[in-house]
C-alpha positions in Angstrom: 23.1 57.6 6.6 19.3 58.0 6.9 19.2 54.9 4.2 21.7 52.9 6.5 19.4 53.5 9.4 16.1 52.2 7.8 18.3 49.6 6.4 19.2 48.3 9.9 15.6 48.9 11.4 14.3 46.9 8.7 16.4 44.0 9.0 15.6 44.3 13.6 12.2 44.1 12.4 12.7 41.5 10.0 14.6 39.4 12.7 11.8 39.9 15.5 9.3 38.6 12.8 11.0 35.5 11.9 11.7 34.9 15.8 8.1 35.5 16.1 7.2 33.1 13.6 9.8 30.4 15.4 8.3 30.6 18.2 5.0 29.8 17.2 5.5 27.3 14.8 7.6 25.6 17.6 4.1 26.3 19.8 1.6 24.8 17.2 4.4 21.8 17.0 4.4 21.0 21.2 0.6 21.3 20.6 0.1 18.8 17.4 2.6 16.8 18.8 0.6 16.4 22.7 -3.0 16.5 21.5 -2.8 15.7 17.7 -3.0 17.9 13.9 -6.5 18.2 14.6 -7.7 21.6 16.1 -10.8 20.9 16.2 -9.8 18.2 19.0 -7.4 20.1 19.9 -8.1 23.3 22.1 -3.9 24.4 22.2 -3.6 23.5 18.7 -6.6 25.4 18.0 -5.9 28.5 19.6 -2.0 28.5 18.9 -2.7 28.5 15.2 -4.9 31.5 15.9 -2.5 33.6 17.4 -0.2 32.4 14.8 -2.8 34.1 11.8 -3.6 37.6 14.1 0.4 38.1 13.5 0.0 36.9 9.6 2.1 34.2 9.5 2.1 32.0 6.3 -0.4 29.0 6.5 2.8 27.4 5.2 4.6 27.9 8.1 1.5 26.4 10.0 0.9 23.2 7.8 4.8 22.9 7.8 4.7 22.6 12.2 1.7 20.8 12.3 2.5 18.0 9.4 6.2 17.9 11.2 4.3 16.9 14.5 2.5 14.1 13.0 5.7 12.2 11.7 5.2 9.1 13.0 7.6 8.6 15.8 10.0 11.5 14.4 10.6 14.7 15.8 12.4 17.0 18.5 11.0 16.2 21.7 10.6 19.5 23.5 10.6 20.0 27.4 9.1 23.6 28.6 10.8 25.2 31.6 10.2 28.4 33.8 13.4 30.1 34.8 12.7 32.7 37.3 14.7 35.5 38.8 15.1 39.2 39.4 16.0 41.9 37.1 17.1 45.6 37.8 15.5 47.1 40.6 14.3 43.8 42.0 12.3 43.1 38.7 10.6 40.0 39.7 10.9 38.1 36.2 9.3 34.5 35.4 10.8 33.4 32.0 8.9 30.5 29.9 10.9 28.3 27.8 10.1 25.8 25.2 14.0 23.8 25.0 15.2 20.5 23.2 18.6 21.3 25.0 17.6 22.4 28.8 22.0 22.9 29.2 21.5 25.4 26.6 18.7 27.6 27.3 19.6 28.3 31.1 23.3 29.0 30.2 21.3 31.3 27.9 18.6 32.7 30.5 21.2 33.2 33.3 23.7 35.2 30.9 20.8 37.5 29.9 20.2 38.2 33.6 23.8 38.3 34.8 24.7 40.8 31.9 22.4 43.5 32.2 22.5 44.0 36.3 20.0 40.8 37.3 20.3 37.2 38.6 18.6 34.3 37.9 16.9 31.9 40.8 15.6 28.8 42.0 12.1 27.7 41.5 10.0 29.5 43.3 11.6 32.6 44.2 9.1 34.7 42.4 6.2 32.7 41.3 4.9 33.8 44.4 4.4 37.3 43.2 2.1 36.2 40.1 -1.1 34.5 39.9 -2.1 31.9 36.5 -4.7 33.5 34.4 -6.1 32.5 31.4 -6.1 35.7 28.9 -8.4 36.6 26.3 -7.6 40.2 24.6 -10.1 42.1 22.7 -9.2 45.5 20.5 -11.4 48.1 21.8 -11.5 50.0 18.5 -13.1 46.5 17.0 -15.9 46.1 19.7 -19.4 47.9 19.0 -20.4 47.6 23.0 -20.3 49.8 26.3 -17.6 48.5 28.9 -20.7 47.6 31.8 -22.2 45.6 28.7 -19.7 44.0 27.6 -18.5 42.8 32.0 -21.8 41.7 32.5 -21.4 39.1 29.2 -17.7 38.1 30.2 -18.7 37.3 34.1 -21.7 35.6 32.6 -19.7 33.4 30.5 -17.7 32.3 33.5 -14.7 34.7 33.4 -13.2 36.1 36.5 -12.4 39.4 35.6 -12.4 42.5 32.9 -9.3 44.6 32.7 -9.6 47.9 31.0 -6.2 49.0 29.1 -5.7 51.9 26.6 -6.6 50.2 23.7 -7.8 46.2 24.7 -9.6 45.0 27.0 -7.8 42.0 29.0 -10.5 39.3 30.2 -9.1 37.1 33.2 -10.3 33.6 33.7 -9.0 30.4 35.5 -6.5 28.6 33.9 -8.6 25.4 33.0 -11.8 27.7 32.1 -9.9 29.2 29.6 -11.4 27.5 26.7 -15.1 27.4 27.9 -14.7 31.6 28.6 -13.2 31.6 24.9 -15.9 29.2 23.3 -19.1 31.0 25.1 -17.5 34.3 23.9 -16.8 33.4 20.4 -20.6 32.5 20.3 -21.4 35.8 20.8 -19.1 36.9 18.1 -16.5 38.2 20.0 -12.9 37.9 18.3 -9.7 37.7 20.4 -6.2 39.3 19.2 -4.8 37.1 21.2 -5.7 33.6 24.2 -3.2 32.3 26.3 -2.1 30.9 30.0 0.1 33.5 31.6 1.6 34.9 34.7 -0.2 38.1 36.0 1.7 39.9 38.4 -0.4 40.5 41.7 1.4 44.0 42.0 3.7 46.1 39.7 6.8 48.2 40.6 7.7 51.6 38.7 10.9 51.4 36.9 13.2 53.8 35.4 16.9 54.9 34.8 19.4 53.4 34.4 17.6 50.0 35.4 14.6 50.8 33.2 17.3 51.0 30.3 19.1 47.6 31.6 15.3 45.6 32.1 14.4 46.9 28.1 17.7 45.3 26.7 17.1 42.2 29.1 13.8 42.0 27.4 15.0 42.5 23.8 18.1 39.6 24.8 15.0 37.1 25.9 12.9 38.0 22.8 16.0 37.4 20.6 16.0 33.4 21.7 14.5 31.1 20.1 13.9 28.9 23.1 12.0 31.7 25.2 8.2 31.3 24.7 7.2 34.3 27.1 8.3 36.6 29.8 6.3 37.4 32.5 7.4 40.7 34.5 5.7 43.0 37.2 7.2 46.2 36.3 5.9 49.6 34.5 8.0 52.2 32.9 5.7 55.2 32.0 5.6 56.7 28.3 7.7 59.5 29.4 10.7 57.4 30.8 10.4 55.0 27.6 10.2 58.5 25.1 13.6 59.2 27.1 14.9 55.9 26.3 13.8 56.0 22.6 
């Protein structure tokens, strides 16, 4: 039995690896394909083949998207689409999409709300709730510098704000400063886990129960497709709800 069981969390992990690695390789593709196989020139490229490497996936992989992008006039042509909508609770939920088949992936985002006690929107209904941040991350265990320190250099480098979480620290930027923030960081040697456009919720709602239970399989149906990029979500759940959970 116990074999079983590591047998089957294995092959979950396995799964969320390689859907991990799909999505990314379908990132670095959209990015090749829109601003070219060169990251150098390419600041999406560029920094979706680094979040691609701080989760180790093969430079095959990589070469594979990119080389696929440059096929002269081959290729899917994706389209990327926000799906918004409430979960649980009143979850507000913002789902980002990267589809060839738009049909497909809202049957498929409006079944994974519908199933699991949400609904799924129009545009608009939430985005109101979030703000769009450019996000560095930093691992505090890597970082040799005192948290006052280390504000004064991300303000200085034109960032907006710092967020302090238990073990990163979250720089926030404007959207379209997210590349000089990153650039005049990287300078200074600073090295980012991860550097991205996302949806910051403006406030957060506490979550637990049975819709804390319902939201965490909604999440786990939205990481299991392929066409889902991101989710974007203003709720918490504290470590003794989710130890309940399991």
């Amino acid at each position: 039995m116990k074999f079983k069981l590591f047998k089957d969390r294995k092959g979950k992990a396995d799964q969320a690896k390689n859907n991990q690695f799909v999505k990314l390789g379908r990132e670095i593709y959209v990015a090749a394909r829109k601003g070219g196989p060169n990251p150098d020139a390419n600041f999406a490229l560029k920094t979706a083949i680094t979040n691609a490497r701080q989760v180790q996936m093969p430079n095959d992989n990589i070469e594979r998207a990119i080389k696929k992008a440059a096929g002269a006039g081959e290729g899917v042509e994706y389209e990327e689409i926000i799906y918004e909508g409430y979960g649980p609770g009143g979850v507000a939920i913002m789902v980002k999409c990267l589809t060839d088949n738009r049909n497909r992936t809202a049957a498929d985002v409006r079944a994974a709300f519908n199933k699991r006690g949400g609904n799924m929107g129009e545009s608009g209904c939430v985005a109101y709730m979030f703000d769009e941040k450019g996000v560095l991350v930093l691992d505090r265990e890597e970082l040799e510098i005192e948290e006052d320190e280390l504000m004064l250099q991300v303000l200085e480098a034109g960032a907006e704000d710092l967020i302090t979480q238990e073990d990163s620290f979250e720089i926030q930027t404007h959207p379209h400063e997210l590349e000089t923030v990153k650039n005049a960081l990287e300078q200074q040697s600073f090295h980012f886990t991860s550097a991205a456009v996302r949806w910051v919720p403006q406030n957060t709602v506490q979550v637990d129960g049975e819709n804390a239970e319902k939201l965490l399989k909604m999440m786990e149906a939205f990481e299991d497709n392929d066409d889902v990029q991101d989710v974007f979500a203003n709720f918490e759940i504290s470590d003794a709800e989710m130890e309940r959970i399991g």
